[in-house]
KOLNU-582448 format. One record per residue: residue in three letters; z, x, y of N, C-alpha, C, CB in turn. Coordinates in steps of 0.001 Angstrom, whole numbers, padded with zeros to 6 digits, always signed. Glycine has a CB too. Layout:
residues N
alaZXYZXYZXYZXY/...
***
This chain:
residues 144
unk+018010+041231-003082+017944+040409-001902+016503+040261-001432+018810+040994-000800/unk+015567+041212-001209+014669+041335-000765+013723+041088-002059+014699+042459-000011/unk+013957+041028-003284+013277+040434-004570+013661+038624-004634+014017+041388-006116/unk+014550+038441-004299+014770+036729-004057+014106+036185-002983+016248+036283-003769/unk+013895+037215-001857+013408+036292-000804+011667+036219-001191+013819+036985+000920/unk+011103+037093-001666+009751+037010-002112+009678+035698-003209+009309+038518-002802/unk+010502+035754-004031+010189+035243-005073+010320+033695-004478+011056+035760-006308/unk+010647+033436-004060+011442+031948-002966+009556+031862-001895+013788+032848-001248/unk+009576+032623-001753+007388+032460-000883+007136+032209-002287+006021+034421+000075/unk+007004+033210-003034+006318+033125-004065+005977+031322-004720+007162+034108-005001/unk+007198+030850-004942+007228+029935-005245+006690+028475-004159+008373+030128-005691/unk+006964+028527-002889+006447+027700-002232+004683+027542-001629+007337+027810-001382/unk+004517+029226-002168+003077+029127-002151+002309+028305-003524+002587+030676-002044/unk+003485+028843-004817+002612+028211-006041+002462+026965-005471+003296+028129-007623/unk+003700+025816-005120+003254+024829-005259+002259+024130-004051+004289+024252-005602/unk+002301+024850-002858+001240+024389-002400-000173+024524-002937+001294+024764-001387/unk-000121+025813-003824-001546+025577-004402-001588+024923-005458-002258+026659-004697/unk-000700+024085-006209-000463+023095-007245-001023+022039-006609+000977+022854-007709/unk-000512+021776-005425-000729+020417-004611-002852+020513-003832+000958+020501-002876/unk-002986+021587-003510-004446+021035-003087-005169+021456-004572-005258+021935-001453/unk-005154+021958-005605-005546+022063-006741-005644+020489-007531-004626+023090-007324/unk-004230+019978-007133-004364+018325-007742-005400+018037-006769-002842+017099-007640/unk-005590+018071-005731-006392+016839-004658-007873+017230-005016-006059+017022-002609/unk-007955+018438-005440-009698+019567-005852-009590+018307-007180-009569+022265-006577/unk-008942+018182-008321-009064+017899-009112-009634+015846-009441-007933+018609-009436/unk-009270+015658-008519-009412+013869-007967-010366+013441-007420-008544+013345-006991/unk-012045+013955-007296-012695+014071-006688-013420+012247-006321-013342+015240-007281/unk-013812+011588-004951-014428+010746-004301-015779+010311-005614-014857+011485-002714/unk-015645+009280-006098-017320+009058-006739-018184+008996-005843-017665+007768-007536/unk-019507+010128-005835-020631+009561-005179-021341+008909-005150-021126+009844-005015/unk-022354+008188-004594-023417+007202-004100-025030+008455-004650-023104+006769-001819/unk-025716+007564-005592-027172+008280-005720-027223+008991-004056-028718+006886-006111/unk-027416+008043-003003-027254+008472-001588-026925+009582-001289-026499+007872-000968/unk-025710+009603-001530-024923+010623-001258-025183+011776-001724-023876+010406-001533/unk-025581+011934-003227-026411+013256-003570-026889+013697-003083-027086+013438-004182/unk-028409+012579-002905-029658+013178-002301-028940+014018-000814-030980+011728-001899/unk-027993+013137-000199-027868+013725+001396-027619+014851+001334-026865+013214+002340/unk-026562+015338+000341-025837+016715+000082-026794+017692-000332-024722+016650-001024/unk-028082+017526-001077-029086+018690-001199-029426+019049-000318-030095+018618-001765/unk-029304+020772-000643-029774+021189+000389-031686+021603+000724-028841+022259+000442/unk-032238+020392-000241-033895+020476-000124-034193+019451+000877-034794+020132-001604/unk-032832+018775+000947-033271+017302+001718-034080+017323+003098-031888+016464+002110/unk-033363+018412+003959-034044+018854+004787-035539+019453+005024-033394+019410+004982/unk-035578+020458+004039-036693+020964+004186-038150+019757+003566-036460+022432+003390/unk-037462+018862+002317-038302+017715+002067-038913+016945+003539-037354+016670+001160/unk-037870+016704+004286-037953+015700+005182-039453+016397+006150-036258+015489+006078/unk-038871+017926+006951-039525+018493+007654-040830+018805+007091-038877+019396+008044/unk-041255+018677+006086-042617+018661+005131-043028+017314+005350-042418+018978+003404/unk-042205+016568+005143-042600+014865+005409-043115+014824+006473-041496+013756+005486/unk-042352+015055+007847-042850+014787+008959-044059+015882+009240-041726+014745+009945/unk-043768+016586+009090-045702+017520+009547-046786+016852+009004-046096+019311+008758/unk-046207+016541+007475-047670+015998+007047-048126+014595+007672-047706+015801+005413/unk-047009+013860+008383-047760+012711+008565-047976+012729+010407-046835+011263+007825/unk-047750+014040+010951-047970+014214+012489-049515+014772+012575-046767+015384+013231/unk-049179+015798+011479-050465+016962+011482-051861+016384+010300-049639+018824+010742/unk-051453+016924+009506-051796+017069+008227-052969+015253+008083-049991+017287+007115/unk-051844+014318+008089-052470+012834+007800-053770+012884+009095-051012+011272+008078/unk-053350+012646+009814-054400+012565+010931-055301+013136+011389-054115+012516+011709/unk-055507+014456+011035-056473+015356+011084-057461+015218+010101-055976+016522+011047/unk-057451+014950+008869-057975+014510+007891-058710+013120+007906-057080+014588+007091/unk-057997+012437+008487-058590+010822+008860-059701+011313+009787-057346+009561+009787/unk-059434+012067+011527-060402+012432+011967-061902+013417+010924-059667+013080+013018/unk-061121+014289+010538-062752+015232+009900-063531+013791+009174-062322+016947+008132/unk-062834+012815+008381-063535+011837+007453-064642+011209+008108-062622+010755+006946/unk-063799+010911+009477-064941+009747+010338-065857+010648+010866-064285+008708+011762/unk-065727+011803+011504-066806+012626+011714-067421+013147+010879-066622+013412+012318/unk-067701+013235+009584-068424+013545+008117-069018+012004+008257-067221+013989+006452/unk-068537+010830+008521-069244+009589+008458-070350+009746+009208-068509+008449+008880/unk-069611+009734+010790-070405+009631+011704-071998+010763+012013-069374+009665+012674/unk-071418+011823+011337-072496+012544+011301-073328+012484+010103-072155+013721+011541/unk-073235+011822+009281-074095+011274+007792-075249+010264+008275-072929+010265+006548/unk-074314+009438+009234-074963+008357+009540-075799+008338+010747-074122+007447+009581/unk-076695+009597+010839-077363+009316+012271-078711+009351+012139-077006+010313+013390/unk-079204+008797+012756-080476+008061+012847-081575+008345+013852-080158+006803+013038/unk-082672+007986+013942-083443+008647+014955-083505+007461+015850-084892+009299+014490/unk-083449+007999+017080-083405+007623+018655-081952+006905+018982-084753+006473+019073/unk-080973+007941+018306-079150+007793+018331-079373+008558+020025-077836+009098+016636/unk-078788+008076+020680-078113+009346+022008-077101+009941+021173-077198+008634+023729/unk-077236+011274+021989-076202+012257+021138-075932+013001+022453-076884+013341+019650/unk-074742+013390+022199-074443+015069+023410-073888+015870+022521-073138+015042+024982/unk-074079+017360+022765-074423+018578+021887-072794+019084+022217-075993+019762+022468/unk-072436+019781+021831-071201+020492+022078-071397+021220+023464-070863+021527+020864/unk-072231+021845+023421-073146+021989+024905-073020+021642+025856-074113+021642+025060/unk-072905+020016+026146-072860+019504+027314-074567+018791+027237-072420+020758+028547/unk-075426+018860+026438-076771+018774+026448-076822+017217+025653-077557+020191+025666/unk-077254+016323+026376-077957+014737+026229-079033+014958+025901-078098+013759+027409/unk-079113+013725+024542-080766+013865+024217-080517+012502+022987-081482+015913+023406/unk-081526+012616+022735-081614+011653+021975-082372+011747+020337-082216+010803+022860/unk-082437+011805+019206-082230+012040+017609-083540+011939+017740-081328+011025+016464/unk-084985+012735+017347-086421+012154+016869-086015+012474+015299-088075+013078+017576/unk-085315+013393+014860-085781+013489+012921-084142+013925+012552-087404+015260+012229/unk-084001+013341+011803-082405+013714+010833-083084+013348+009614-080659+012607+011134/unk-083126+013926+009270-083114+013860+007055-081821+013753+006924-083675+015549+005819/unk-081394+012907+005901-080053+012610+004894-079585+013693+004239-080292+011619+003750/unk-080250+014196+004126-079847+015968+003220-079669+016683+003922-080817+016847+002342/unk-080559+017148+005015-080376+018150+006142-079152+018283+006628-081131+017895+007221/unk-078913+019590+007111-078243+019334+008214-078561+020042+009504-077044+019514+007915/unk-079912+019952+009553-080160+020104+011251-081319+019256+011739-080556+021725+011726/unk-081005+018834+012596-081517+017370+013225-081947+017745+014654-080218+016067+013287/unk-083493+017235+014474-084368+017342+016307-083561+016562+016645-086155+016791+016819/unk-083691+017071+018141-083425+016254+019441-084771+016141+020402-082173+017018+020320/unk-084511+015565+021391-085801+015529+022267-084741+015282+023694-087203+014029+021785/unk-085315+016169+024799-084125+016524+025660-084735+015884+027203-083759+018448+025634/unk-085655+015545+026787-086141+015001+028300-087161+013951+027929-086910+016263+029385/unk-087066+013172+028774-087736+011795+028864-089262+011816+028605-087497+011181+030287/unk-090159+012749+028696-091229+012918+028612-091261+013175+026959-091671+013903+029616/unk-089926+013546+026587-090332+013829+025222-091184+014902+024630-090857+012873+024879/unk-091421+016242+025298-092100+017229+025256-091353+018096+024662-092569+017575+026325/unk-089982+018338+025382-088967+019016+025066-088495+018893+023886-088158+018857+025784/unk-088523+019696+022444-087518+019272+021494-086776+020711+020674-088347+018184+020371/unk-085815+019852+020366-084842+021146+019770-084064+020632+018742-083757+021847+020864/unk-084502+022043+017619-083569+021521+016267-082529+022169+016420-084065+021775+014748/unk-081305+021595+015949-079424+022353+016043-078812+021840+014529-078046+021369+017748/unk-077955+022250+014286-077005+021664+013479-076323+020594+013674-076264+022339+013276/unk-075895+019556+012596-075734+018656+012946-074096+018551+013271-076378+017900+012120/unk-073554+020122+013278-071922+020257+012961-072033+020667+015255-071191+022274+011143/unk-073221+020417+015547-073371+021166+017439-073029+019768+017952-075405+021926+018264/unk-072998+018865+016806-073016+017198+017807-071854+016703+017946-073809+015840+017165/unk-071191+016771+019651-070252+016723+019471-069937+015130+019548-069721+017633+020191/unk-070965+014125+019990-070299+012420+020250-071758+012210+020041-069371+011706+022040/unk-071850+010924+019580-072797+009814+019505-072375+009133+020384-072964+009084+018338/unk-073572+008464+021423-073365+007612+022808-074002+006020+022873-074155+008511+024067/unk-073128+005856+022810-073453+004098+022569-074122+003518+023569-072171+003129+022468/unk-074960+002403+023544-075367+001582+025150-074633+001075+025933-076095+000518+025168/unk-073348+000627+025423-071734+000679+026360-071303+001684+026917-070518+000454+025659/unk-071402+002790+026220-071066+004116+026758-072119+004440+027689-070923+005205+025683/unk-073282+004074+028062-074405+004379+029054-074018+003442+030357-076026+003982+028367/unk-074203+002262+029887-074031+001193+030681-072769+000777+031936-074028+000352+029709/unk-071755+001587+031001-070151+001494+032008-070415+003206+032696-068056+001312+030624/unk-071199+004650+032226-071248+005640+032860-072325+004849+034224-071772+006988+031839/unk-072820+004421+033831-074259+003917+035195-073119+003261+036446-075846+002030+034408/unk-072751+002425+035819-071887+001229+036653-070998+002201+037404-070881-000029+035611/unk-070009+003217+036961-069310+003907+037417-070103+005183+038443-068558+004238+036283/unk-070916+005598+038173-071945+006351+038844-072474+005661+040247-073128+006519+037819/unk-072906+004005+040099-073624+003192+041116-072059+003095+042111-074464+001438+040372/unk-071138+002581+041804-069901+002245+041963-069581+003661+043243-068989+002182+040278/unk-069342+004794+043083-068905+006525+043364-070313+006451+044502-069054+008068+041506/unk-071352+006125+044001-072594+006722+045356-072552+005293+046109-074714+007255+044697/unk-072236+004164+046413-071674+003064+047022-070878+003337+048248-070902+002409+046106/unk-069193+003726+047105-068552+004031+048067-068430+005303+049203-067742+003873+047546/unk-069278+006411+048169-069674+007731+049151-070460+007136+050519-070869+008936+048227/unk-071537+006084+050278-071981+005595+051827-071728+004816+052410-072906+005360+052118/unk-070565+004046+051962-069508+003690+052787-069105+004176+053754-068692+003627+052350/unk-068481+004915+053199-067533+005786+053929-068418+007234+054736-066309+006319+052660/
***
């Protein structure tokens, strides 16, 4: 009695596992797509993707133009020093890399640095809109 009633599970378990064994066996065709989605590199590909083009790309573009910009400097460039120190280029050699400055208008003052201390080259736009904004601030200070 108790050997029939097992054997009676027994049997309704085989065939349920007959039945999802057929459905395991029938499998969906995938899509190339669909591969790729299912790896599990896809992710970590992606998250490599995106750093390199947040971090990685753009940082590199910057060092390039500053390797330009500092190749390309010339005497009587305005420069400001990492410092905070304005002056303006008397000698850069193409090979060198440390370049006079001359720090005061009399031109008495001069100082050689590296050319890796320069932190901006200052354009006559960049002088011209600091003046305007400067005249602009002591205006309205006696204004008021």
């Amino acid at each position: 009695m108790i050997f029939e009633d097992y054997a009676a599970r027994a049997a309704d378990l085989m065939s349920t596992w007959s039945i999802l064994a057929q459905a395991a066996d029938d499998p969906q065709p995938t899509t190339v797509i669909g591969t790729i989605l299912n790896n599990p590199l896809t992710p970590i590909v992606g998250l490599f993707l995106l750093f390199y083009f947040i971090f990685i790309k753009p940082e590199r573009r910057r060092k390039a133009e500053e390797t330009q910009r500092m190749s390309s400097l010339k005497k009587n460039d305005r420069i400001v020093t990492i410092g905070g120190i304005h002056g303006m280029v008397v000698a850069a050699a193409q090979g060198s890399n440390v370049v006079t400055i001359k720090i005061d208008e009399a031109g008495n003052t001069r100082v050689k640095m590296n050319r890796s201390a320069i932190a901006a080259v200052v354009s006559d736009k960049d002088n011209d809109s600091g003046a305007k904004a400067s005249a602009e601030l002591a205006s309205e200070t006696k204004a008021n």
